[in-house]
N, C-alpha and C positions, 0 to 999 in steps of 0.2 A: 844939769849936765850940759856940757858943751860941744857941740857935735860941730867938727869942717863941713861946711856944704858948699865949698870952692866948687868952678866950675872945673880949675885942673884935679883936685879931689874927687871928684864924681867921675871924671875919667882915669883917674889910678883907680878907684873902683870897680868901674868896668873892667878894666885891662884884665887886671889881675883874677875876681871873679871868672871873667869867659876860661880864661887860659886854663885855671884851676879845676873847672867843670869839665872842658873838653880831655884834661887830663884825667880826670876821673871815669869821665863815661868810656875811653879808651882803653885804660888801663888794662881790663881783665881779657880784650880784644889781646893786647903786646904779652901780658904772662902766657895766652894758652899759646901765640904765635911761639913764643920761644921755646916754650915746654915741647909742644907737640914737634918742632922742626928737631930738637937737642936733647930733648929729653926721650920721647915717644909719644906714640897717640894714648896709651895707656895710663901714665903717666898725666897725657894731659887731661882722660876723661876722672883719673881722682881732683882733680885742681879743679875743675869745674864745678863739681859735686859741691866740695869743699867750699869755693870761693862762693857758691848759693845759700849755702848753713851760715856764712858768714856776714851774707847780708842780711839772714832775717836774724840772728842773735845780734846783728849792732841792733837792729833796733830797740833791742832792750837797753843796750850801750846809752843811746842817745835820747829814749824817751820823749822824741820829739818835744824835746826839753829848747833844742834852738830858737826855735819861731817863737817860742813865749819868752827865752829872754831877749833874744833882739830888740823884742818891741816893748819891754819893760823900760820907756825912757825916763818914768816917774821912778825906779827903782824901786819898786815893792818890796822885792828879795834882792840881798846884797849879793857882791860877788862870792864871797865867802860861801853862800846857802847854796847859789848855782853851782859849785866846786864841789864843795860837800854831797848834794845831790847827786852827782858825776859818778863820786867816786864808790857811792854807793847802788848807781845803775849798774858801772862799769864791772865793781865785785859780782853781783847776780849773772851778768853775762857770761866773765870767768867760770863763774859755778855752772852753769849751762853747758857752757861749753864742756869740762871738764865731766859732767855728767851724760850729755849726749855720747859724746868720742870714746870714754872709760868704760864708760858702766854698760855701755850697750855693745862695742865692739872691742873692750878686752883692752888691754895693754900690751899693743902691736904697733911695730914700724908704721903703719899704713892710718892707726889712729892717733901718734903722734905727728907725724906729715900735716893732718886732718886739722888737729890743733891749731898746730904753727900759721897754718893759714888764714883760719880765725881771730887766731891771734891779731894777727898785721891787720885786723878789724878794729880792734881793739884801742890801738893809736886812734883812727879815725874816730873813735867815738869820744874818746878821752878829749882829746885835742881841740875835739866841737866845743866846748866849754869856754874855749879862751877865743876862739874864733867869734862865739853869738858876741863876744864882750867886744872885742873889736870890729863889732858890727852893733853894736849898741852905741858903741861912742864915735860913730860914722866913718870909721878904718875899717873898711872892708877889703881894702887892698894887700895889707898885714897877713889879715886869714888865709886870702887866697894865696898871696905871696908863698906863705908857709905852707899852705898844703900841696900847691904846685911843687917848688923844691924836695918836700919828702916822699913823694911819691913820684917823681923822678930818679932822688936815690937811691931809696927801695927797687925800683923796677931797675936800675942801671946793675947795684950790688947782686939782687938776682940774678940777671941775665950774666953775670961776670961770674960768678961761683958755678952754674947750671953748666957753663962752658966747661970750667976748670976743673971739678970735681963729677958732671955727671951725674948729681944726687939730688933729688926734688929737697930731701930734711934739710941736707944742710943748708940748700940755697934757701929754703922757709928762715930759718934760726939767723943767716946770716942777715935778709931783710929785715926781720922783729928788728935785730939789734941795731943796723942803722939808720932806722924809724926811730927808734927812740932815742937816740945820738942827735935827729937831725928835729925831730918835737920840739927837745929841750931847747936848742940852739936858736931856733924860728920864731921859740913862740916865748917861753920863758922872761925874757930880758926885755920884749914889748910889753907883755900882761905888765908889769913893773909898774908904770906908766902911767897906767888908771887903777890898780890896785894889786893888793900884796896877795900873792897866788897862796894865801891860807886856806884852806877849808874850814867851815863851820857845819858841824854835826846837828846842832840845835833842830829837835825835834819838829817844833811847830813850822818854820820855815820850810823847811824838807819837806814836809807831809802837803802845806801847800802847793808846794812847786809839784808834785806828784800828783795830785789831784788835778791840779789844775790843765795837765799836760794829758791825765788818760785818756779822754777821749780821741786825742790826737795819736797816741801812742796806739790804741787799742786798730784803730784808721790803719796806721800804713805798716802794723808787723801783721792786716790780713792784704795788704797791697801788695809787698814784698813776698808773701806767701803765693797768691796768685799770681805775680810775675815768675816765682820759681816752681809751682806745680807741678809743669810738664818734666822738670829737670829730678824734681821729688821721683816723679814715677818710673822714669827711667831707671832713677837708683834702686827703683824698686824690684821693675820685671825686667832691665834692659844690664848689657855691657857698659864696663869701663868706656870700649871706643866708641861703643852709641854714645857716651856722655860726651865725648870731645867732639863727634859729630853735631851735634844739637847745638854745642858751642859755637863750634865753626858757623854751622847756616843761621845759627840766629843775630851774628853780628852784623852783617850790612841792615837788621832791623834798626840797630842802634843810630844808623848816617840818620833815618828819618826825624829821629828824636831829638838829635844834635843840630842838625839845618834846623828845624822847624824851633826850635829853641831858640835860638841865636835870630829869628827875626818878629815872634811870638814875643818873650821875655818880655824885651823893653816896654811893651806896646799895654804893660799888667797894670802900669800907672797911671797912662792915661784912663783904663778903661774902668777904674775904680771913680777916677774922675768926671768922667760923661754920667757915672752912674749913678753918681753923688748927685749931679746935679741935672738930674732925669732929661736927660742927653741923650734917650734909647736910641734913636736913630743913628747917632756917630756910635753909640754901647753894639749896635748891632753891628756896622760897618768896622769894627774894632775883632769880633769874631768872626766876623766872613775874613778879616784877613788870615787870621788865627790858622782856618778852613781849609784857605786856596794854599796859604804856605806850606804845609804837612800834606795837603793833597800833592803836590806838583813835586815836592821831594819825594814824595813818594812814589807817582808815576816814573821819574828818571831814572830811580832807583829799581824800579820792577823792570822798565825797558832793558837796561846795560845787564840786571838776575837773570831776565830770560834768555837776552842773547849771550851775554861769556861770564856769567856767575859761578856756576858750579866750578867752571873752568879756570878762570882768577885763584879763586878761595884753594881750592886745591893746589895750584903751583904755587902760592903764598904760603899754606901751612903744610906743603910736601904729603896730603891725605887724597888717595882717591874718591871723589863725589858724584863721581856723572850720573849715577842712579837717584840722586835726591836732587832737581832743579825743580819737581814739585814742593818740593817740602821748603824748598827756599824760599819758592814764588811765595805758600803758603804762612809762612813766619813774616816775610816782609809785608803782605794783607795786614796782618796780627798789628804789626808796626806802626801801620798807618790806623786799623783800631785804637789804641795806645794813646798815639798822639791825640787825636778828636778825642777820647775820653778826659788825656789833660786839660783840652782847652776848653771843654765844659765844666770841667772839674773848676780851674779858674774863674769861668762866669757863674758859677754857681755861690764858689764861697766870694765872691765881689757882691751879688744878692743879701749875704748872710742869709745862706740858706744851707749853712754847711753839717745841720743834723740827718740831712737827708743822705749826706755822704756814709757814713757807717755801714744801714741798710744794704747799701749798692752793694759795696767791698763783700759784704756778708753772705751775700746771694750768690755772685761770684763767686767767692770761695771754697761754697759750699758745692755748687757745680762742678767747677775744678776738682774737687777730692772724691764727690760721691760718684763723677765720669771720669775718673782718671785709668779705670779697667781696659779702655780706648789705646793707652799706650801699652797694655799687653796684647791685645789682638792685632792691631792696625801698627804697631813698633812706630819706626820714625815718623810715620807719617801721621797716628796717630797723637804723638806730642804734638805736631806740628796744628793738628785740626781743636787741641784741647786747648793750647794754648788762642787761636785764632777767637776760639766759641766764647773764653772767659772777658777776652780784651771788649768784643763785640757786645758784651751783657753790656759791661760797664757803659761803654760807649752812648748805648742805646738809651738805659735806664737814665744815665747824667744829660741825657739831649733831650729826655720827656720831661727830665726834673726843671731845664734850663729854659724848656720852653713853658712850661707855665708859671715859671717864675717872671718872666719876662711879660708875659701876658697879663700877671696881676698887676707886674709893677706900671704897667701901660695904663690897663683899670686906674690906679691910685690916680694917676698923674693928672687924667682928664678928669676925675671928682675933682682932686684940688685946685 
């Protein structure tokens, strides 16, 4: 296989990558903004709900199926078996979905809505398929390219129906459709390239690429579950507009994750490299930056919370907040938990020490659902302190796991 490893390649890569991520991690931030100013707050606490159920069913979507074929550069399974696979995550997701929305809430306006928004999940997961491949054969610019452009049209075609009609369904129905107008278009015609967009059914392939991906898979649909808990419970004991509230104040969590990202990131290569080559001292210096970056985003971002947070968010999505600047203060904490759990999370699987990971998520998890009673008693603020308690486990448990990981590898270095 032949892979571009230009130095102007590796910065189409980049480019395109950041742009496509920061489009991503935005996104659901610009839907509720539109929903809740045009649509209502109501309105935008179904979207929330919705667009949570729809992160953790993609992950049946995707099977974290990407990261094992990215790095498939010896090609074990063909593209055909990655497609094939796809197409049979992506059917199970479908059924999910259709069994969650249907069978438990009727066939109602408000559970097709519910759908549709799952749906526009759905592309993402599918899509991931042609993207691992152009990121196997070292076009990574391609994927992001494509998923930038469709998820700019989706969010444009939304925002242009939600005006003009007034209607969450049909603006849902209108985005599916130019999602999958703007898939085919993006992505279709480059797959070509490196290979003919067949699927291959064949049993034994499938069953490996699924085996080989659960552990991965089993990992982040209870990550996704713990990042959406607090929003579960709300749907539980709480209002529609507590759900758009929770939306609202947990957003400026997301700047922390997006700065400390964009100077973190790059920094994932070297540190497999120092570590390779028992480097601990730059491996350490690699995480203290990891540290100070997600810290310091995080302080500017708590300073400007506390002085005109509530204030901003509010005249931005037209919602009164002034009674929650705790619960903001308190989510953006959670935030900067998150981050440091990432960046352990990275030193850990840089270790291969990544069985310890599972455990974590699980314990977590488990607190999150079996303390989620917290959001009927304490209401918003109680999301806010559930959400803070789980991020902080993880945090915790991946810095006790990183640090004696680090410590044995220290051990090895000085035997050998």
């Amino acid at each position: 296989m032949q892979i571009e490893q230009s130095s102007a390649q590796l910065k189409r890569n980049y480019f395109w990558n950041t742009l496509a991520s920061a489009m991503n991690a935005l996104s659901s931030a610009l839907f509720v903004l539109v929903i809740a100013r045009v649509l209502g707050v109501y309105e935008a606490g179904l979207f929330s709900i919705a667009f949570a159920l729809s992160q953790q069913f993609q992950v049946i979507g995707h099977f974290e199926i990407r990261s094992f074929q990215a790095t498939d550069t010896g090609e074990r399974f063909s593209f055909a078996a990655y497609l094939g696979a796809r197409y049979f995550s992506c059917l199970i997701m479908l059924l999910c979905v259709a069994g969650y929305t249907f069978c438990d809430n009727g066939f109602t306006g408000e559970a097709i809505t519910v759908a549709l928004i799952v749906i526009m999940k759905v592309f993402d997961a599918f899509e991931d398929v042609f993207h691992g491949m152009f990121q196997q054969h070292g076009r990574l610019d391609l994927a992001g390219r494509a998923f930038f452009f469709r998820l700019l049209a989706q969010l444009a075609v939304f925002c242009l129906c939600a005006v003009c009609t007034g209607n969450l369904t049909v603006s849902c129905l209108a985005a599916c459709i130019v999602s999958f107008a703007v898939f085919f278009f993006a992505n279709i015609p480059y797959a070509r390239r490196f290979a003919a967009p067949v699927p291959s059914f064949a049993l034994r392939p499938m069953a490996g690429i699924f085996w080989a991906c659960l552990p991965l898979f089993v990992g982040s649909f209870l990550l996704v579950y713990l990042t959406n808990a607090p929003r579960y419970a709300i749907d539980l004991y709480l209002s529609r507009e507590a759900q758009a509230v929770y939306a609202i104040l947990f957003m400026p969590s997301l700047v922390i994750n997006l700065l400390s990202g964009f100077v973190f990131k790059p920094l994932l290569t070297e540190m497999a490299v120092t570590f390779t080559q028992r480097n601990l001292t730059r491996f350490r210096s690699i995480v203290g930056k990891g540290i100070f970056s997600v810290t310091a985003a995080a302080a500017v971002t708590l300073i400007v919370a506390r002085l005109w947070g509530v204030e901003l968010l509010g005249a931005l999505y037209g919602t009164d907040l002034g009674r929650y600047r705790a619960e903001l203060l308190i989510l953006l904490l959670g935030g900067l938990f998150n981050a440091l759990g990432i960046i352990f999370y990275y030193a850990i699987v840089t270790m291969r020490r990544q069985k310890y990971i599972f455990p974590v998520y699980a314990a977590a998890a488990a607190f999150a659902y079996f303390f989620r009673g917290i959001v009927k008693s304490r209401g918003m603020f109680g999301a806010a302190v559930l959400y803070d308690a789980s991020m902080l486990i993880v945090f915790l448990l991946f810095f006790v796991i990183a640090s004696f990981g680090l410590a044995h590898s220290a051990r090895r270095a000085q035997i050998t």
